[in-house]
C-alpha positions as CSV (number, residue, x, y, z in Angstrom):
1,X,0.0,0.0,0.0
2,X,1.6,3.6,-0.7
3,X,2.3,5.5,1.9
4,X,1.1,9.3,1.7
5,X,3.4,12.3,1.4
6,X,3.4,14.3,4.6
7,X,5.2,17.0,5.4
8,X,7.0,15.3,8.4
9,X,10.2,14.8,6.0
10,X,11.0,18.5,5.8
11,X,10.2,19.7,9.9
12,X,12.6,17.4,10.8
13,X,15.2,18.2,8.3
14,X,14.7,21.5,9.4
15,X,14.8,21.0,12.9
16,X,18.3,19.5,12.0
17,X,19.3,22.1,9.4
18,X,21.5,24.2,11.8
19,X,23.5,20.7,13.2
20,X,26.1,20.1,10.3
21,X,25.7,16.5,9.0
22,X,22.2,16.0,10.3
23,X,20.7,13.6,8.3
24,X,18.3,10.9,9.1
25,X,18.6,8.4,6.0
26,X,21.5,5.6,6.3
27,X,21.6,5.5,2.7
28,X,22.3,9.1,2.4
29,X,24.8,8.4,5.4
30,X,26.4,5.9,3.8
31,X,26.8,8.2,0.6
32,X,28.5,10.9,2.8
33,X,31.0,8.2,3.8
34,X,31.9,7.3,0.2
35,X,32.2,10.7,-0.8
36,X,34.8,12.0,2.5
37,X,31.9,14.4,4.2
38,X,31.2,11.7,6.7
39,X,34.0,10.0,8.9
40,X,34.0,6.0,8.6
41,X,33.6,5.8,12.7
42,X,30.8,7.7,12.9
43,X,28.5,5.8,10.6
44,X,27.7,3.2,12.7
45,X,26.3,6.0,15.2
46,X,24.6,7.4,12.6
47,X,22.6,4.5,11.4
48,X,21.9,3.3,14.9
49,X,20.3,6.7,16.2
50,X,18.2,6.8,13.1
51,X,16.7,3.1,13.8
52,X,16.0,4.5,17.1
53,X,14.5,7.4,16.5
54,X,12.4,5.6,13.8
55,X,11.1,2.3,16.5
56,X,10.7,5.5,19.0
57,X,8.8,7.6,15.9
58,X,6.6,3.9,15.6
59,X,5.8,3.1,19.0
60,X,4.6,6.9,19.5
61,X,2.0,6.3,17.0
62,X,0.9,3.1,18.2
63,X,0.4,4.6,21.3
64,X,-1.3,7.7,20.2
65,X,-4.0,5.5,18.2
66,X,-4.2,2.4,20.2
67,X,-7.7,2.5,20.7
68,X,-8.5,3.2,17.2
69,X,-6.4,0.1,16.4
70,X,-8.3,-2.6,19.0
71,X,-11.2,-0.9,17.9
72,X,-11.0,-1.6,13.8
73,X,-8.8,-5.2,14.7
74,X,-10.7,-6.3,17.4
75,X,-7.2,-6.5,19.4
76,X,-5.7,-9.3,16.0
77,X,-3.0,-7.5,14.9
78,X,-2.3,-8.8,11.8
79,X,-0.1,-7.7,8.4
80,X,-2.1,-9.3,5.5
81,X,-6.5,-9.7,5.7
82,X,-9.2,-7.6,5.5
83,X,-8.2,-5.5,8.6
84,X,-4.4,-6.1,8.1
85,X,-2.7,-2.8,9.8
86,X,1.3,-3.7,9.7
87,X,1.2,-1.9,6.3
88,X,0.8,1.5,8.5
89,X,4.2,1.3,10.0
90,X,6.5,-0.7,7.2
91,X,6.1,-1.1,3.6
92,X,4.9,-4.4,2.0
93,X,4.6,-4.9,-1.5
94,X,1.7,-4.9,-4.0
95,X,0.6,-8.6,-5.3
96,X,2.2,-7.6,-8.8
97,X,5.3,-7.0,-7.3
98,X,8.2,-9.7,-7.9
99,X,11.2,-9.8,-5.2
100,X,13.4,-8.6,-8.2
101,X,11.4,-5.6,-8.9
102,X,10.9,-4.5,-5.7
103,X,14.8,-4.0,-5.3
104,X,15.3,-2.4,-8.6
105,X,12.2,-0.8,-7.0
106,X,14.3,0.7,-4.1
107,X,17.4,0.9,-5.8
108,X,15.6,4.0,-7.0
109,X,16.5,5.6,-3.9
110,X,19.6,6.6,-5.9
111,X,17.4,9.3,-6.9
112,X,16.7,10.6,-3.9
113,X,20.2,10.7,-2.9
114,X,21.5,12.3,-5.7
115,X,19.2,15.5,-5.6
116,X,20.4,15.6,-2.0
117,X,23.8,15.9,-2.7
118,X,23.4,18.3,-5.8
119,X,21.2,20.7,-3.3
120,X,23.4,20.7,-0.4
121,X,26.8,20.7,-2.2
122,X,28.3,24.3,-2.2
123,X,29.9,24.6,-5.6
124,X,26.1,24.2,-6.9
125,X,24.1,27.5,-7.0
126,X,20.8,26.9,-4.3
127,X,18.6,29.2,-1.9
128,X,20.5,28.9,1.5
129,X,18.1,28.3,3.5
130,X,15.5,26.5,1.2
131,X,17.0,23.1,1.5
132,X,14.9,20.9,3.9
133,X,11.7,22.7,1.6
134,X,13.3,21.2,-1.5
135,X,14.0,17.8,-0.3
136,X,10.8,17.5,1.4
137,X,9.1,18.6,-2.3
138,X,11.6,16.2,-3.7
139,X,10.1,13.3,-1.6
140,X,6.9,14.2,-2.1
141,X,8.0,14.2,-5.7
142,X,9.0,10.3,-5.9
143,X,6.7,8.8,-3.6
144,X,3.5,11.0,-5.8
145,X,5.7,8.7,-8.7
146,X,7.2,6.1,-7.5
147,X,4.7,4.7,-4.5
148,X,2.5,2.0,-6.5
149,X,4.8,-1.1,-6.1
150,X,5.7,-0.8,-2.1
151,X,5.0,2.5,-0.8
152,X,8.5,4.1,-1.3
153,X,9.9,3.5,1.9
154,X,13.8,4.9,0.5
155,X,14.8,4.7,3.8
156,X,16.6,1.5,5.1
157,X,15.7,3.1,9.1
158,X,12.4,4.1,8.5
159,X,11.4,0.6,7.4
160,X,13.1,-1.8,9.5
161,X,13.2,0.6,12.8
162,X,8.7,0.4,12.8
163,X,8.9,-3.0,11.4
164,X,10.6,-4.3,14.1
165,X,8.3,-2.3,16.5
166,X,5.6,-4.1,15.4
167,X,7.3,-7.3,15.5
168,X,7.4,-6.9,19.6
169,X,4.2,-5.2,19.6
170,X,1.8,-8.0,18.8
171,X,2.4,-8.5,14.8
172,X,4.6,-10.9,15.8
173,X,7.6,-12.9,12.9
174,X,4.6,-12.1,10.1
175,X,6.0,-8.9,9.5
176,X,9.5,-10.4,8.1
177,X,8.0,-13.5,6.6
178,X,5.3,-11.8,4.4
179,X,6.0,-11.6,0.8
180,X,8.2,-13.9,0.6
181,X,10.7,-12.7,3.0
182,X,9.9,-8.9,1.9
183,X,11.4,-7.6,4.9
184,X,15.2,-7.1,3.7
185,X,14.3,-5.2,0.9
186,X,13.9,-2.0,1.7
187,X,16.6,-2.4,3.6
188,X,19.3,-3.4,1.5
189,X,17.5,-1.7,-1.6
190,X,17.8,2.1,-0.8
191,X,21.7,1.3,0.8
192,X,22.9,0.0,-3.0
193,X,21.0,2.9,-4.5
194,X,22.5,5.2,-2.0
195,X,26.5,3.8,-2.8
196,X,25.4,4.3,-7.0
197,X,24.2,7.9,-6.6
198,X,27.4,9.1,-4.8
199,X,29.5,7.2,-7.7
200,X,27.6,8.9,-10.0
201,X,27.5,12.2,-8.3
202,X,31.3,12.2,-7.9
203,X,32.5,11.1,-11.6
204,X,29.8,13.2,-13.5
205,X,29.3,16.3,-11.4
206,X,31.0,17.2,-8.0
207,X,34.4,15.8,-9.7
208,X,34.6,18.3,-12.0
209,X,34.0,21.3,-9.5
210,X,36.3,24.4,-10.1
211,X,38.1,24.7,-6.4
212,X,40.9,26.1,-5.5
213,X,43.2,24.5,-3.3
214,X,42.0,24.6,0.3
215,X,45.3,23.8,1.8
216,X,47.4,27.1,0.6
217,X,45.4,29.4,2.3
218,X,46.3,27.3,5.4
219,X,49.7,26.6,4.8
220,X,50.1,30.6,4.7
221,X,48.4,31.6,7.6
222,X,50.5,29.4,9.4
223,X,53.6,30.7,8.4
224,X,52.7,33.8,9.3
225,X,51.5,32.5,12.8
226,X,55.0,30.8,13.2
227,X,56.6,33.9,12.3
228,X,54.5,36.3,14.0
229,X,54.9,34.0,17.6
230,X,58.5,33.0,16.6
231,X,59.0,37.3,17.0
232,X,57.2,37.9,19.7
233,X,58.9,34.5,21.7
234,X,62.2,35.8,21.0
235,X,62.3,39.5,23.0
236,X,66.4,39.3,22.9
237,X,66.3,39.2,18.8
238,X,65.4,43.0,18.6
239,X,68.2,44.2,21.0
240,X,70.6,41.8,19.1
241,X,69.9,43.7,16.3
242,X,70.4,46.8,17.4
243,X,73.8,45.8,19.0
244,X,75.1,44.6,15.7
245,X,74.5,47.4,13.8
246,X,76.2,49.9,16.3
247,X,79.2,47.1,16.5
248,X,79.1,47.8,12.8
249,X,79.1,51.3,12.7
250,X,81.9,51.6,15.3
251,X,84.2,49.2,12.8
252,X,83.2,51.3,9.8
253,X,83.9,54.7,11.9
254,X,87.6,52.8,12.8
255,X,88.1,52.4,9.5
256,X,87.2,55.9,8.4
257,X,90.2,57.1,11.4
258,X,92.5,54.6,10.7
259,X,92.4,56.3,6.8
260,X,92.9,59.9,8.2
261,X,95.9,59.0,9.7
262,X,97.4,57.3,7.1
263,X,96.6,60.4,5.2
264,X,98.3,62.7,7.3
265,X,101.4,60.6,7.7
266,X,101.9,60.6,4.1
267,X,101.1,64.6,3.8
268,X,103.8,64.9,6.6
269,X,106.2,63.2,5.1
């Protein structure tokens, strides 16, 4: 069943558009990663924050609506059926749908990940500001296309983290063994879609970026720290200075007598 667009997406990219790297899609994670924006150690705190916040985003809606759902289940939880409900927190495919196409399915993902990385890249020209309003339309976008065969879940946390909710909630093993095993889909999907969009991105477009080098501009600056600091460090050097140009002075002032007296020896004589 497809899910419907809601503008959930862009509040909470917005409420994480001031924290640099907040992003709450392990395929986009894992493009960061391939691409250098994202450290390799951090990814595994990534992806496990974002399956928690999904299982917590799940429960809080089967709490919120409890009664609703004993009232239309008659307390059988249950993921396929007349009143089958499962759908609600993880995607399951249409009958139409073979295993095959479903993952080509969510390989589509790459899509999503690629208009990310064009909008926030900086060498692209885009509205500061604007971004979580673009990828939220961009969303919208893809499932309004894209949500017949499974509901475009595109994100590997948002899938599994509810679906594993609803395992402990009352659903019980159904959830993974529908569809013939349905489960890992969506998972693994939207992660190889997310490793061929930064490929892409990085041989056709952010590869060929005009930058200039950010490491001269630092190498300079530090010189003139080192300099600057090596000065001030060093309060003898100035008075060193000074005493070797008067020692100079006085030897070229010795010289100048030493002359005159030659001078008048020979006058004398």
């Amino acid at each position: 069943m497809p899910a419907i667009p809601t503008p959930s997406s862009p509040l909470s990219l917005s409420a994480l558009s001031s924290v640099p790297g907040g992003h709450v899609n392990p395929a986009v994670s894992l493009a960061m990663v391939i691409l250098g924006k994202l450290k390799v150690w951090k990814f595994p705190f990534y992806v496990i924050a974002q399956f928690l916040g999904a299982f917590a985003g799940a429960a809080a809606v089967f709490g919120l609506y409890y009664d609703a759902f004993m009232d239309f289940t008659s307390g059988i939880l249950s993921v396929t059926g007349i009143n089958a409900t499962g759908h609600i927190f993880a995607s399951y495919p249409t009958r139409h749908l073979s295993v095959l196409g479903g993952f080509i399915d969510q390989v589509g993902t790459g899509v999503l990940v690629l208009c990310i990385l064009a909008i926030t890249d900086d060498g692209n020209i885009s509205p500061r500001g604007m971004e979580p309003l673009a990828i939220g339309l961009i969303i919208m976008a893809i499932g309004v296309s894209m949500g017949l065969n499974c509901g475009y879940p595109v994100n590997p946390a948002r899938d599994l983290g509810p679906r594993l909710f609803t395992a402990a909630a009352g659903w019980g093993l159904e959830v993974f063994s529908t569809a013939n095993n349905w489960w890992w889909i969506p998972v693994a999907g939207p992660m190889v879609g997310g490793v061929v969009a930064a490929v892409i991105y990085y041989l056709f477009i952010e590869h060929h970026h005009h930058r200039d080098d950010p490491e001269k501009p630092h190498e300079e600056a530090e010189e003139v720290f080192i300099e600057h600091h090596h000065h001030r460090d060093d309060p003898e050097k100035p008075h060193e200075e000074a005493e070797e140009v008067e020692e100079e002075e006085e030897e070229e002032e010795d010289e100048d007598s030493s002359l005159k007296d030659k001078y008048e020896m020979i006058t004398m004589s």
